[in-house]
C-alpha positions in Angstrom: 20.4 3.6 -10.8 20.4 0.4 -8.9 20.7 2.3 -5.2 17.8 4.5 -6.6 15.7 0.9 -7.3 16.8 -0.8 -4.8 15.7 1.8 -2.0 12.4 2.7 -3.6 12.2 -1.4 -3.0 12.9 -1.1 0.7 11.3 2.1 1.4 7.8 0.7 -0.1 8.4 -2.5 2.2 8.4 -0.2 5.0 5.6 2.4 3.9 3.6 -0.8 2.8 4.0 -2.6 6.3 3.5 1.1 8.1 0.1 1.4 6.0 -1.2 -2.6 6.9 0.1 -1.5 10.7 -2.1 1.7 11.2 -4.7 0.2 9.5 -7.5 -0.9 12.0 -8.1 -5.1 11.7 -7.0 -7.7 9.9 -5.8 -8.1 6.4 -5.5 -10.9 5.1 -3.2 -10.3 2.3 0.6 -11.6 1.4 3.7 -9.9 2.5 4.4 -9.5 -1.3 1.2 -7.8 -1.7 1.6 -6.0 1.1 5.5 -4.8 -0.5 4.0 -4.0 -4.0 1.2 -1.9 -2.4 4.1 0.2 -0.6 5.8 1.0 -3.3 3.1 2.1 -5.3 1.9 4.0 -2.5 5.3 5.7 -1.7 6.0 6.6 -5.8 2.8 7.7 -5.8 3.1 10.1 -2.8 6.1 11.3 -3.8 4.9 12.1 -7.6 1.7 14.1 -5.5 4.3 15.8 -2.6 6.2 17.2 -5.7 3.2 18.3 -7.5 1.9 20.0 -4.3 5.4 21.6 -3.8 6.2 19.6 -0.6 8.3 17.3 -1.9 11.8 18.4 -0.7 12.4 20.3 2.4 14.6 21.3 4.3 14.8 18.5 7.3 12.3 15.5 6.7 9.8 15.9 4.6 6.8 15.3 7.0 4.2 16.0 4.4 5.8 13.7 1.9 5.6 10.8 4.1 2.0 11.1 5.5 0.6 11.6 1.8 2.3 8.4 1.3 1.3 6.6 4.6 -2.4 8.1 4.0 -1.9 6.1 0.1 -0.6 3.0 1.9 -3.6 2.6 4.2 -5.7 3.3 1.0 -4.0 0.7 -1.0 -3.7 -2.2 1.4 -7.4 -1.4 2.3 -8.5 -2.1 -1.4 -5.7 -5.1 -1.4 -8.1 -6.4 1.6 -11.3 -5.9 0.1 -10.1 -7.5 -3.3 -9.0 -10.8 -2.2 -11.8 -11.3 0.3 -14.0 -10.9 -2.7 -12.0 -13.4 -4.2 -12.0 -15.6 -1.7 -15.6 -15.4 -0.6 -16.4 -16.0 -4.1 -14.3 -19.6 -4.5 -15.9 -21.0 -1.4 -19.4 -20.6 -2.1 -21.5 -23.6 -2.4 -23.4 -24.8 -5.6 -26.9 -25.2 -5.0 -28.3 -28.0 -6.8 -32.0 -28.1 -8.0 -33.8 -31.1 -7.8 
């Protein structure tokens, strides 16, 4: 149970930093945000490889892992978008009328 946790932790840190690597420019999002979005991405995939029937292979499961790179990219590209839209929304000035 705790192995089980404990790699679905680490394996969504790397699918997470994979997904913000491949993705083209810069995110500007935390490395925790960046870990949660990995391992929703990798559940995720793994919940759609085993629907599709590709979840366990013999050898690496190469289909597995791109559905949940694919997810990754996905997921820290909304992350992205979300807290610019956050943070272009706290900086904007008041406008005063005279």
């Amino acid at each position: 149970m705790i192995g089980t946790i404990l790699w679905g932790i680490i394996g969504g840190a790397i699918v997470g930093y994979l997904g913000r690597l491949l993705l083209p420019g810069r995110q500007n999002i935390s490395a925790l945000t960046t870990v949660l979005v990995g391992i929703l991405a990798a559940t995720l995939g793994g919940i759609i490889a085993d629907w599709l029937g590709v979840g366990e292979t013999r050898g690496i499961d190469w289909i597995r892992h791109i559905i949940q790179l694919a997810l990754a990219m996905f997921f820290v590209w909304l992350a992205a978008r979300m807290s610019a839209k956050r943070h272009t929304q706290a900086v904007q000035p008041r406008r005063t009328t005279p």
